[in-house]
Structure formats: structure tokens, C-alpha cells
ROKOLLUM-343671 format. One record per residue: x, y negated, z of N, C-alpha, C in turn. Coordinates in steps of 0.001 Angstrom, whole numbers. Example, Ala and Ser with C-alpha at 12.3 -4.5 7.8 and 13.67 -1.06 7.14 Angstrom:
NUVEX|13190|5690|7800|12300|4500|7800|13200|3300|7800;
NUVEX|12850|2250|7080|13670|1060|7140|12900|-30|7870;
//
This chain:
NUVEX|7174|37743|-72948|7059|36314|-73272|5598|35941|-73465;
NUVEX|4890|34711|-73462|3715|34232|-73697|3544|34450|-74690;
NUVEX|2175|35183|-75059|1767|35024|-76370|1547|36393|-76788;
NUVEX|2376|36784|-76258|2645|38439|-76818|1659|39090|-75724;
NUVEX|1742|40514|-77005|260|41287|-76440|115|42094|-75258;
NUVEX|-836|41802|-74206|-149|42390|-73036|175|41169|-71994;
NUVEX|708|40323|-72430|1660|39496|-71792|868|38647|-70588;
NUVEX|879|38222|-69560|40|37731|-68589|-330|36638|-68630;
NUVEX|-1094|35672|-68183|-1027|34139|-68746|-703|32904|-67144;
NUVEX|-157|32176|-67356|374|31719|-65962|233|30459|-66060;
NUVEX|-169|29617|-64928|-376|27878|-65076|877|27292|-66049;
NUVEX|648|26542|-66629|1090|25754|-67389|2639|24922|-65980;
NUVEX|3305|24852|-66262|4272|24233|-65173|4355|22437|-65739;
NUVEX|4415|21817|-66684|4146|20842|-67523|2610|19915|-66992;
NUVEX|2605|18627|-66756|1803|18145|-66311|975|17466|-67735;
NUVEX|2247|17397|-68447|2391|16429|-69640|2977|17265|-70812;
NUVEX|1939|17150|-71463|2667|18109|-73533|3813|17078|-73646;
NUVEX|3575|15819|-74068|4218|15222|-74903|4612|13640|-73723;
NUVEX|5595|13296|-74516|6345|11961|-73447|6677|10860|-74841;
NUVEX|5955|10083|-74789|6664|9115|-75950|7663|8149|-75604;
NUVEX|8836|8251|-76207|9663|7223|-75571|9802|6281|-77130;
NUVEX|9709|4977|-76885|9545|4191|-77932|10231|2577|-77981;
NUVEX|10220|2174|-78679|10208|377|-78661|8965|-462|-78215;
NUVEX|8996|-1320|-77295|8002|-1846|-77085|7231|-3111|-78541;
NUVEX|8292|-3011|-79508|7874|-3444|-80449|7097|-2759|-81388;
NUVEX|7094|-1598|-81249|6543|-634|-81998|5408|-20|-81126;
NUVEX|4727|-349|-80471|3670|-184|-79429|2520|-48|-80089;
NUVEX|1790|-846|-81278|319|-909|-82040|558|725|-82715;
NUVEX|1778|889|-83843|2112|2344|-83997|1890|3545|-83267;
NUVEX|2459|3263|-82140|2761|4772|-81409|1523|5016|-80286;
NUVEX|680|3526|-79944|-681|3837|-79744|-1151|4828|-80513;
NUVEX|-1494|4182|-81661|-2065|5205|-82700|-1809|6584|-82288;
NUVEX|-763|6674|-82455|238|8594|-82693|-380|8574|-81200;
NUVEX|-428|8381|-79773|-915|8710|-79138|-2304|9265|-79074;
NUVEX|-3136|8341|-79547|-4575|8093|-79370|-5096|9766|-80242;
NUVEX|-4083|10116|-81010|-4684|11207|-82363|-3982|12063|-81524;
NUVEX|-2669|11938|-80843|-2179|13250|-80002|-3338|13591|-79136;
NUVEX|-3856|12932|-78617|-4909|13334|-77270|-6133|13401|-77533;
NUVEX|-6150|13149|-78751|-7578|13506|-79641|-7469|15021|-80324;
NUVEX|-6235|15184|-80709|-6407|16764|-80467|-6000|17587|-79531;
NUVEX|-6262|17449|-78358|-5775|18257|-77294|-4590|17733|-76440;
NUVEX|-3793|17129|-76728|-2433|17153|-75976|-2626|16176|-74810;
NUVEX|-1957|16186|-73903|-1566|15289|-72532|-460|14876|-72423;
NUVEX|-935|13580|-73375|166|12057|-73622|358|11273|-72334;
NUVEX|1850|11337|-72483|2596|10304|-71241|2915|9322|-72174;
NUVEX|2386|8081|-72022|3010|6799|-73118|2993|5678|-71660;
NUVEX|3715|4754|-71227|4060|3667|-70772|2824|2958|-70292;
NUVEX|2015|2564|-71421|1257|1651|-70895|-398|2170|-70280;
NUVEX|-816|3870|-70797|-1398|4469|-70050|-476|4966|-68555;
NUVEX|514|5210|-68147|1062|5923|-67062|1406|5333|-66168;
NUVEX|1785|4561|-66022|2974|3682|-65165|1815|2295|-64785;
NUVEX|1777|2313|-63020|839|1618|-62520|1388|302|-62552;
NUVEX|460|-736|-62485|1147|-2083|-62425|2021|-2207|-60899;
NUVEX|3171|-2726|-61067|4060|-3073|-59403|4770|-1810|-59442;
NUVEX|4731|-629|-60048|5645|1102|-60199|6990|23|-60641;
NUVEX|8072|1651|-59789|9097|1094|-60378|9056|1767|-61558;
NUVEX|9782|1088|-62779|9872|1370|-63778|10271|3041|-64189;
NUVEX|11823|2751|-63602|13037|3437|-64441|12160|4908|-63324;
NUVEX|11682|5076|-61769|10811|5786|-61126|9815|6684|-62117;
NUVEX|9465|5825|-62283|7923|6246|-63593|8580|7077|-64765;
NUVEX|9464|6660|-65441|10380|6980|-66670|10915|8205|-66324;
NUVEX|11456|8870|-65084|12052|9541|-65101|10959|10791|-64479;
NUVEX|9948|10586|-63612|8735|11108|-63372|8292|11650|-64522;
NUVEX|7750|10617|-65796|7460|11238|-66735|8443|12254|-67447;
NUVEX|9439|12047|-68076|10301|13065|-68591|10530|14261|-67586;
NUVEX|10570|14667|-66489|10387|15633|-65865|9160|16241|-65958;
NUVEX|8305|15821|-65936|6717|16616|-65818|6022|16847|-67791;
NUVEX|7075|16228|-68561|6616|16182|-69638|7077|17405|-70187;
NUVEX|6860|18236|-71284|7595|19222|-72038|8346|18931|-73483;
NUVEX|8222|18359|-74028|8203|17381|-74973|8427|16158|-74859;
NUVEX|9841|15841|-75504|9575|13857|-75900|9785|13986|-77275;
NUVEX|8922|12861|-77568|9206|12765|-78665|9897|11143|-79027;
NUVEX|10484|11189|-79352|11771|9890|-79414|11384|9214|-80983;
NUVEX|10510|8402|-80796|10161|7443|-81933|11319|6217|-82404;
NUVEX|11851|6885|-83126|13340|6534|-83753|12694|4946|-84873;
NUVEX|13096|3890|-85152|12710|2981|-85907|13562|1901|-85556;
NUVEX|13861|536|-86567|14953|-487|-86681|14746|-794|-85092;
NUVEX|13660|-1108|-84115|13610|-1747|-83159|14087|-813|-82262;
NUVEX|13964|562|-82514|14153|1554|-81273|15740|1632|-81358;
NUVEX|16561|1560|-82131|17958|1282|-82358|18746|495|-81536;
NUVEX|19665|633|-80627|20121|-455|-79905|19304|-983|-78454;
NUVEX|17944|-183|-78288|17181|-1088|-77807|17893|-417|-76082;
NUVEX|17407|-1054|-75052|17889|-567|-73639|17483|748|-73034;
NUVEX|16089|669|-73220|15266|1623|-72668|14951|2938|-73109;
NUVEX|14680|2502|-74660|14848|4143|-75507|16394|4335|-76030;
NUVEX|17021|4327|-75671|18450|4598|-75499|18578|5431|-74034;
NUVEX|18301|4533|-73211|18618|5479|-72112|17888|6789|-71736;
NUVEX|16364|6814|-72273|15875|7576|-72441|16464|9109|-73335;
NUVEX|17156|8448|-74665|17377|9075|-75221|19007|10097|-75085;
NUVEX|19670|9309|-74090|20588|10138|-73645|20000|11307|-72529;
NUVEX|18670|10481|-71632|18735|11739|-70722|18229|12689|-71440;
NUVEX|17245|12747|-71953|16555|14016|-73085|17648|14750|-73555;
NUVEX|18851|13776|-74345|19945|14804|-74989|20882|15461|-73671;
NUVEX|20559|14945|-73428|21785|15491|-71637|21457|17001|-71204;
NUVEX|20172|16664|-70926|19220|17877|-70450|19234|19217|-71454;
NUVEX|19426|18846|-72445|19441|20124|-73422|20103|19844|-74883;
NUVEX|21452|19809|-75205|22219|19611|-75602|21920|19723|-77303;
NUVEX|21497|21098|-77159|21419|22009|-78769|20041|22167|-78930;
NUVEX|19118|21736|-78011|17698|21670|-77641|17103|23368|-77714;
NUVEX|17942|23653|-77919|16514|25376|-77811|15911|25566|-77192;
NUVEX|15490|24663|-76639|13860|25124|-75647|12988|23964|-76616;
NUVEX|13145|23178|-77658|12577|22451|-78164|12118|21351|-77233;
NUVEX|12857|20668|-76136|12063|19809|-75777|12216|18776|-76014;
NUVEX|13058|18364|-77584|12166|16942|-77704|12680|17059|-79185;
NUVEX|11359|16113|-79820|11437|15807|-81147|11585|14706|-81929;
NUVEX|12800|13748|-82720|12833|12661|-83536|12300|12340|-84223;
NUVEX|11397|11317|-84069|10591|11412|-85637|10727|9705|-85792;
NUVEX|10969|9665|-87082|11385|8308|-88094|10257|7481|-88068;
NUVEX|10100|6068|-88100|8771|5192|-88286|9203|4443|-88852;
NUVEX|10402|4181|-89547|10816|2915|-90679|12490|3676|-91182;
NUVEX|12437|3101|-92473|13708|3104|-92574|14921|2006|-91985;
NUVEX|15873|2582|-91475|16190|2453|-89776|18403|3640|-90349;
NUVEX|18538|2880|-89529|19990|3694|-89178|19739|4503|-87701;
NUVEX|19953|5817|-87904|19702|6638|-87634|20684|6707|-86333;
NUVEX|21021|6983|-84638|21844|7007|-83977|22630|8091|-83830;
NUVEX|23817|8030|-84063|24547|9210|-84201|24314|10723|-83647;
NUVEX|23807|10364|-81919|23068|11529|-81298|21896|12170|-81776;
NUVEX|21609|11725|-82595|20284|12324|-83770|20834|12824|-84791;
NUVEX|21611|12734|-85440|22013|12911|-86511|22185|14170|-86759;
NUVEX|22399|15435|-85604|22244|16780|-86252|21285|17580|-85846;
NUVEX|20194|16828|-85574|18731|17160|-85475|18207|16748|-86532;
NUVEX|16788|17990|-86662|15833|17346|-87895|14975|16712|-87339;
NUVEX|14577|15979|-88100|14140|14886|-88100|12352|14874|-89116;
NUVEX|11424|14068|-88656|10086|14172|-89156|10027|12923|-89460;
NUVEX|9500|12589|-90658|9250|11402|-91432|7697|10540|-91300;
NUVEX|7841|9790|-90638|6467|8852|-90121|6653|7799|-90775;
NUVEX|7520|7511|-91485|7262|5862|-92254|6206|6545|-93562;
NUVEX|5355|6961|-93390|4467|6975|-94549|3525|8161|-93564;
NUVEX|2383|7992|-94236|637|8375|-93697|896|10148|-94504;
NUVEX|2108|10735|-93389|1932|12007|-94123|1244|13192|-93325;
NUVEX|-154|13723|-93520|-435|14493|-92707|320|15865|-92018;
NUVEX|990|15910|-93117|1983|17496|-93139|2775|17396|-91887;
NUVEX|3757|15695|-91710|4175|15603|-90999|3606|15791|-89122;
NUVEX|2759|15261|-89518|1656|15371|-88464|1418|16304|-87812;
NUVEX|906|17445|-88638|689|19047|-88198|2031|19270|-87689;
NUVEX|3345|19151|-88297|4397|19637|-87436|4343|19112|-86234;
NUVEX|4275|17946|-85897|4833|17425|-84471|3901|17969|-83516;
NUVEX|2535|17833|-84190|1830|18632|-83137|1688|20198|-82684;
NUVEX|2426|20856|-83575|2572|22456|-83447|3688|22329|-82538;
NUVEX|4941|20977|-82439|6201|21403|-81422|5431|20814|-80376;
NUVEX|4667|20168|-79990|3955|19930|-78651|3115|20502|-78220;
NUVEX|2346|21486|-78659|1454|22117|-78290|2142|23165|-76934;
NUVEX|1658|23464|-76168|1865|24261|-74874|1907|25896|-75522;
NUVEX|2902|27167|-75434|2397|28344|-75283|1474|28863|-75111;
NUVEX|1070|29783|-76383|-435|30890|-75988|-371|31304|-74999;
NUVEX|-1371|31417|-74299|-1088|31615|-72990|-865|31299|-71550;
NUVEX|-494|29793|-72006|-555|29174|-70772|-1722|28668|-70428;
NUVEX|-2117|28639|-69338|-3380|28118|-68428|-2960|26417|-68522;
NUVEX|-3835|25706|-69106|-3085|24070|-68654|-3782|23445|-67722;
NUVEX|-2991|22682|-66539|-3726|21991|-65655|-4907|21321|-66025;
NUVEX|-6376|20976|-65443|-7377|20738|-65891|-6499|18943|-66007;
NUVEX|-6041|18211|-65418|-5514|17258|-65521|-4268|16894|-64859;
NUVEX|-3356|15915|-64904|-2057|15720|-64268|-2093|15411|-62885;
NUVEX|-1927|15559|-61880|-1655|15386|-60549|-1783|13938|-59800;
NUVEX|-2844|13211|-59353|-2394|11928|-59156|-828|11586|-58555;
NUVEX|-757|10363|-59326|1288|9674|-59236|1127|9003|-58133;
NUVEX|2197|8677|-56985|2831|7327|-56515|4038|7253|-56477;
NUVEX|4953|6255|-56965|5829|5607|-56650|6728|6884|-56270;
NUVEX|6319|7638|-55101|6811|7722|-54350|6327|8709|-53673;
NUVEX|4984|9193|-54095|4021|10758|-53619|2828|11068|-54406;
NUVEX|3500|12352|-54373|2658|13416|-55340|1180|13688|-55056;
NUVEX|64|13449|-54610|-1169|13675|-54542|-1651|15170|-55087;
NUVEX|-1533|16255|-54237|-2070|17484|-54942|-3408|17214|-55106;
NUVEX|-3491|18328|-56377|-5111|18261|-56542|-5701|18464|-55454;
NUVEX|-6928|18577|-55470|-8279|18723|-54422|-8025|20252|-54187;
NUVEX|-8580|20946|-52975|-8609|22244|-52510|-10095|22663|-52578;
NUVEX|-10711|23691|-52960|-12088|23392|-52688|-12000|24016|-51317;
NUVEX|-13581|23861|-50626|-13453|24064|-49155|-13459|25868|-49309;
NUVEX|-13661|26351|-47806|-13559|27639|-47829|-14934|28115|-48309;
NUVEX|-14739|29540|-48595|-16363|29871|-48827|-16930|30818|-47565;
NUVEX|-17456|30315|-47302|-18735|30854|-46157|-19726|32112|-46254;
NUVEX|-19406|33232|-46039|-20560|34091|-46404|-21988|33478|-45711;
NUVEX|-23080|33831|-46958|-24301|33217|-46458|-24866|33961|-44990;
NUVEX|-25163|33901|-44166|-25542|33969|-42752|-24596|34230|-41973;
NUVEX|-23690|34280|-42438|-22124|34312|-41205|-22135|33337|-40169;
NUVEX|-21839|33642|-39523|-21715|32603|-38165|-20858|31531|-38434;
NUVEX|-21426|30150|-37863|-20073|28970|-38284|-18701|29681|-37265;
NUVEX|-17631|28851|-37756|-16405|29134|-37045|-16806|27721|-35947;
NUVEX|-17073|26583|-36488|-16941|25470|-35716|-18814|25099|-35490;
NUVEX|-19706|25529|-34596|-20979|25511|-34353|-20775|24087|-33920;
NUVEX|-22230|23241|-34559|-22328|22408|-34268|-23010|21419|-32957;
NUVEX|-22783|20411|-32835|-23212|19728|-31466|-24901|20027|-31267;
NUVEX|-25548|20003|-29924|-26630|20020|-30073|-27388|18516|-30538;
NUVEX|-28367|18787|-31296|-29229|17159|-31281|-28075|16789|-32918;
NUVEX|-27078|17297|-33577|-26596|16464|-34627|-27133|16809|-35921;
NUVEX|-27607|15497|-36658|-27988|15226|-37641|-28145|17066|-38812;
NUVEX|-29493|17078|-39323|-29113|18007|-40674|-27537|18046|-41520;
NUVEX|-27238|17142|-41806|-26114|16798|-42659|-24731|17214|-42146;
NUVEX|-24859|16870|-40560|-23787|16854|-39684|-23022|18358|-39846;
NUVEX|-24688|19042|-39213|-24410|20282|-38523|-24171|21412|-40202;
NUVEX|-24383|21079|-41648|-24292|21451|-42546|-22734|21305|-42713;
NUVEX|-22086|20215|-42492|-20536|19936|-42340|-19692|20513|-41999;
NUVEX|-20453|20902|-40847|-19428|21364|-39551|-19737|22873|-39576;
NUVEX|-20755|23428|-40226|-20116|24809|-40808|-19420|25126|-41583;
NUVEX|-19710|24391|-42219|-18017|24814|-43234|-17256|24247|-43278;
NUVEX|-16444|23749|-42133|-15224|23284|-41653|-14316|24338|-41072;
NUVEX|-12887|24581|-40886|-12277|25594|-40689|-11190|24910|-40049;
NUVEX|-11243|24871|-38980|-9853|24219|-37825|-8553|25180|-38366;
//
């Protein structure tokens, strides 16, 4: 397992630590909790950083919770009932029933009636400035010792994945080009076109 001594260390598979699914009424809040998640390390998926203007929505929503490892389901009077973190909050519970892979965490921001599908999960208390609480949520989002994490998330579309950049090949210094360049072309050109690889 990661972590353990010996143990090998392997890219991170997770594009995203943490996925906030929230009330859009509760947005100035969970900024915050974002802004301090990614201030210590983590790679926050929140709505209004992720999701391009004209994206389909429910596209984006479900993009994120796949590439995320972690949601954390910001439970509060507005998030109750609401459309979106509801539906959110069934797929999270869908996906992992009894959660033992820990991937997602409830945490309270008001006193609030609690939705039954929460109810035999614990639960972290955010209606008050408690640091303690804090340190927990960020110890269940943090990535495995061990894992390598992507230097950043993958550019999104709609609709295609953008792999990262490849770097070019490497060239032993006086090796012959594979692709020799034209006669008469530019310094720059003929610098190009050696290290190009048909």
C-alpha cells in the first residue's frame, strides 16, 4: 500500500483532492473553505473556478466528481432540499455506499436538518471558526504518501480532454538530424527541423 516502507510511489490518478458540492447561496462561505483548501496544498474543484462559461452544466458536475477524490458535501439550511446538491449528493452516495474509500465528507455550516442519507455518517462541524475541525477535513483530502500529484489538472472541454504537453524528443548533441533541413532555411528553421521526429 502507499506509504508503507518500501512501497513504490505512482502518479496520483485524481486530477482533483477535493470537489465542493454546495448551495449557491452559501457561495461567500465555501469560497473561503476553498481559498484556505488551496492555500494549503489541495486541488479544489468548486463551480465557479471550473466550469467554463456556455459548459454544460450537469457535463462539468459529473467531470468533476469523477476526476475528484473527495467531495465534500457542504450540508447547511440552503443546501437542504436544494436541486443540485441533492443530486450531487445521491451520486457521491451511490458510488460508495458505506464510503470506505473515504470519498466524501459532510460537513455542517449552520444549524440545518440534517438529510436522512447523512445521517449515519460523521459529520464535521463548520458553523463555528473551529480550527480542529479544519485540520480534520484537510487530513481526509489530502492525497496518499506517496503519490506523485499531477503538476496540474488536464485542460477540460465540454467534450475533450487536452493531454498535457509531451516534451519534444531528446537529441544526442552531434547526432545527425532525422529530418535535415532545406538548403538556404533560416537559423531558427533549420534548429526546428532537427528536432522534429516524423
Amino acid at each position: 500500500m502507499g506509504g508503507e516502507p518500501g512501497a513504490q510511489s505512482s502518479e496520483d490518478v485524481y486530477a482533483y483532492d477535493v470537489f465542493l458540492s454546495y448551495s449557491r447561496k452559501d457561495k461567500k462561505a465555501v469560497l473561503k473553505l476553498a481559498k484556505r483548501l488551496k492555500d494549503d496544498g489541495l486541488r479544489v474543484w468548486i463551480d465557479v473556478w471550473a466550469v467554463r462559461p456556455g459548459a454544460p452544466i450537469v457535463t462539468a458536475i459529473q467531470d468533476g466528481l469523477k476526476r475528484s477524490r473527495v467531495c465534500v458535501l457542504v450540508v447547511s439550511t440552503h443546501f437542504v432540499g436544494a436541486a443540485w446538491p441533492e443530486t450531487e449528493l445521491n451520486t457521491v452516495i451511490s458510488r460508495d455506499p458505506r464510503n470506505k474509500e473515504g470519498r466524501f465528507v459532510p460537513i455542517v455550516l449552520d444549524e440545518c436538518q440534517i438529510p436522512d442519507l447523512l445521517r449515519q455518517y460523521a459529520l464535521l462541524d463548520f458553523s463555528q471558526e473551529d480550527d480542529d475541525e479544519y485540520q480534520r477535513l484537510l487530513a481526509a483530502c489530502k492525497p496518499p504518501v506517496g503519490a506523485i500529484p499531477r503538476t496540474s489538472p488536464p485542460t477540460t472541454h465540454p467534450f475533450i480532454t487536452v493531454p498535457p504537453r509531451t516534451p519534444p524528443p531528446y537529441i544526442p548533441s552531434g547526432a545527425a538530424p532525422l529530418n535535415p533541413p532545406l538548403p538556404g532555411s533560416p537559423p531558427a528553421v533549420q534548429i526546428h527541423m532537427e528536432n522534429m521526429k516524423i
